[in-house]
C-alpha positions in Angstrom: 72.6 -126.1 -99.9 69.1 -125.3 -101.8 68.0 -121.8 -101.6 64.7 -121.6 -99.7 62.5 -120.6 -102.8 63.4 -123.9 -103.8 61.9 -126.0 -101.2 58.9 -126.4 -100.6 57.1 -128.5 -97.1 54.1 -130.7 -97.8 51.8 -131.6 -94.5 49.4 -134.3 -94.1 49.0 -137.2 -96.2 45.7 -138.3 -97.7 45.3 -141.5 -97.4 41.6 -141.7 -99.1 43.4 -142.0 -103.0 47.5 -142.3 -102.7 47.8 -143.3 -106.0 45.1 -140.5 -107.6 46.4 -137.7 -109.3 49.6 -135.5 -109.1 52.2 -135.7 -105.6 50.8 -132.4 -104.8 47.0 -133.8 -104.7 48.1 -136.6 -102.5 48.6 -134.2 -99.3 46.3 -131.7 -97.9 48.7 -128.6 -97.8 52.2 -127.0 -99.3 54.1 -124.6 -97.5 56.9 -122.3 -99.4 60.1 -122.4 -97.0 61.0 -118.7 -95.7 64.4 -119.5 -94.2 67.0 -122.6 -93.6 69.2 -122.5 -91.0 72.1 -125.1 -90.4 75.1 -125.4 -88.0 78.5 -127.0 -89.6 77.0 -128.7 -92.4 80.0 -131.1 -94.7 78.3 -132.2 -97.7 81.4 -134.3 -98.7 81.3 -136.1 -95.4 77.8 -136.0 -94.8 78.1 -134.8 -91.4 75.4 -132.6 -89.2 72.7 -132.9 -91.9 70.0 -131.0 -89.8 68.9 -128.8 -90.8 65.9 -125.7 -89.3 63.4 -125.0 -91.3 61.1 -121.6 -91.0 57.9 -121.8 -92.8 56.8 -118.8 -94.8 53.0 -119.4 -92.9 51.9 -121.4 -90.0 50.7 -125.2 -90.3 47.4 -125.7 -89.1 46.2 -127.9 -86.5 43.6 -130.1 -88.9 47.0 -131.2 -91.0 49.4 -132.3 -88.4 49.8 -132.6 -84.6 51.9 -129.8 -83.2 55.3 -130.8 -81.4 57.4 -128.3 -79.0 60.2 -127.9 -78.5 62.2 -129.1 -75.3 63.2 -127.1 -72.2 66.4 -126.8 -70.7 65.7 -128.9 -67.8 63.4 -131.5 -70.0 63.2 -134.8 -68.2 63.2 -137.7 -70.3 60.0 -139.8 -69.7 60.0 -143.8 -69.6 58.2 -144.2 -72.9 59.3 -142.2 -76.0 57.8 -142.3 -79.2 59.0 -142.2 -82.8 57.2 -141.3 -85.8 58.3 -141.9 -89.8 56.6 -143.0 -93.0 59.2 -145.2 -94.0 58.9 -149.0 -95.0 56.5 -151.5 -92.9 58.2 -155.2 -93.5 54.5 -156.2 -92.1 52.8 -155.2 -95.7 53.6 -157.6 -99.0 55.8 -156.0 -102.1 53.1 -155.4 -104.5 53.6 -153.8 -108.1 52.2 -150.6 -107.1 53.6 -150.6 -103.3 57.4 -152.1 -104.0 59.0 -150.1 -101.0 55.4 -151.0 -98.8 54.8 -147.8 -97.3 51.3 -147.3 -98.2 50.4 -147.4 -94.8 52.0 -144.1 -94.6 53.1 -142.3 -91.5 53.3 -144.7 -88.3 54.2 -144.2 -84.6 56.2 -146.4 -82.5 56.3 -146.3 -78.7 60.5 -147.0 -77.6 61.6 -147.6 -74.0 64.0 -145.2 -72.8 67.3 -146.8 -72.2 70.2 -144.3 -71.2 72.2 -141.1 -73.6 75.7 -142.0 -74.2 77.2 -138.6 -73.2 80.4 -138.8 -76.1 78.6 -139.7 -79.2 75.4 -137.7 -77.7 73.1 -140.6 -78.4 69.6 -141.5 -76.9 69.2 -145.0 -76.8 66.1 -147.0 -76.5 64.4 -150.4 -76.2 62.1 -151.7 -78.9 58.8 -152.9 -77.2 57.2 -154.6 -80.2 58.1 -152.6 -83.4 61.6 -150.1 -84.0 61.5 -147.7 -86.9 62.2 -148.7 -90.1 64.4 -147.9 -93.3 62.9 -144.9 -94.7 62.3 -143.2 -91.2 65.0 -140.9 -90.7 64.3 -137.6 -90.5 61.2 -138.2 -88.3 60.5 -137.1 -84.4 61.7 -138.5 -81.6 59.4 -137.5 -78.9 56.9 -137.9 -75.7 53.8 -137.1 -74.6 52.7 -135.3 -71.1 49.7 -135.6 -69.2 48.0 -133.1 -70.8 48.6 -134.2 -74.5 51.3 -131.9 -75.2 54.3 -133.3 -77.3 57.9 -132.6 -76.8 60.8 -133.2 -79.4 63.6 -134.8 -78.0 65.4 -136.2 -80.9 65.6 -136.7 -84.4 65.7 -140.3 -86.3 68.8 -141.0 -88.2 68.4 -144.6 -89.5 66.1 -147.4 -89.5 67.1 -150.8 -89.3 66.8 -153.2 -92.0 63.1 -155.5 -91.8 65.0 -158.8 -90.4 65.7 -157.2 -87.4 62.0 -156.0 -86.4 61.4 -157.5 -83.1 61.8 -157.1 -79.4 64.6 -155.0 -78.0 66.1 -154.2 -81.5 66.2 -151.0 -83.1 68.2 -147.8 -84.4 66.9 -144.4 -83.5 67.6 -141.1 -82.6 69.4 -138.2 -81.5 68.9 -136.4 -78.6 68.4 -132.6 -78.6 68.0 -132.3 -74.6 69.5 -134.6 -71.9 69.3 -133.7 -68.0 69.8 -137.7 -67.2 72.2 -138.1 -64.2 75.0 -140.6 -64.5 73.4 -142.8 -61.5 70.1 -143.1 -64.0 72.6 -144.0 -67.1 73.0 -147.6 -67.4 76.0 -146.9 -69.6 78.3 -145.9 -67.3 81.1 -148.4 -68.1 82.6 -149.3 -71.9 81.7 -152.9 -71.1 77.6 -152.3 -70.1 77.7 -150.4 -73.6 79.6 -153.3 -75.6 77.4 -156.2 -74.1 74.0 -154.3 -75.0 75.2 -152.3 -78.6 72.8 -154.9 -80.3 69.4 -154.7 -78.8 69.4 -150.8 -78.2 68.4 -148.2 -80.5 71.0 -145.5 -81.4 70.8 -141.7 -82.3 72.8 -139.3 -84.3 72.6 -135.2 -83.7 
């Protein structure tokens, strides 16, 4: 694992000249990493790569939208939402946009589906768009009445661009789950089998 001098967070992309200048001029701020803190982390069998990060000053509120952290007893809302800057299949391979994610960071609204308690996965529904390849890494999370956002999960992998349509995704892990079994819709192997290929999956 890096030592935290090493590391350093960028915030915000500026999307008014993405190809202008150095990597550093492209985002509006750089924060030096204070401390990293992970839990069973196997670099040979790449297993529990999470890692979290403490930034040596706070981020401010003009570079990013601010994301808390869950509760104990955090419900799970209806509509969750996923946000990454990975590939849009939408946008054409050009010479200076091969892996098309000019568009930068995107958000997609998933429908809640049901955790699967033994591999501590959240699983959604894709309403129109799932996240894509390039994505992990990114927020799993909802929004309350009063705008406030709550991290629920973390994206491990994006499907590839052929599957980018109704009730087809691969998402997220879940950091909080209070859902009762009677809410579950996964409570038999065979519920689980039948819908493994329209639901999103998540990793912790």
């Amino acid at each position: 694992m890096r030592d935290p001098e090493r590391i350093v967070v960028i915030v915000g992309i500026n999307k008014a000249g993405p190809n202008n200048g150095s990597i550093f001029k492209r985002f509006k701020a750089v924060h030096n990493v204070s401390e990293i803190t992970v839990l069973n982390y196997d670099c040979c069998r790449e297993k529990n790569d999470l890692a979290l990060i403490e930034l040596s000053q706070n981020i401010s509120v003009d570079h990013s939208t601010p994301i808390c952290m869950p509760s104990e007893n955090l419900q799970l809302h209806g509509v969750l939402y996923a946000s990454g800057s990975g590939m849009d299949p939408a946008l054409p391979k050009t010479l200076t946009d091969p892996d098309r994610t000019s568009r930068g960071q995107q958000v997609v609204a998933q429908k809640y589906y049901g955790v699967d308690e033994l591999s501590h996965e959240i699983l959604t529904k894709t309403f129109s768009k799932s996240p894509q390849i390039g994505d992990s890494g990114g927020p799993l999370f909802q929004v309350d009445e009063s705008e406030m956002h709550t991290l629920v999960g973390i994206t491990s992998h994006g499907h590839p661009e052929q599957i980018r349509k109704s009730d087809h995704g691969k998402n997220v892990c879940p950091i909080e789950d209070t859902s009762s079994e009677e809410e579950s819709p996964l409570n038999s192997a065979d519920n689980k089998r039948k819908n493994q290929r329209k639901l999103t999956t998540a990793y912790i």
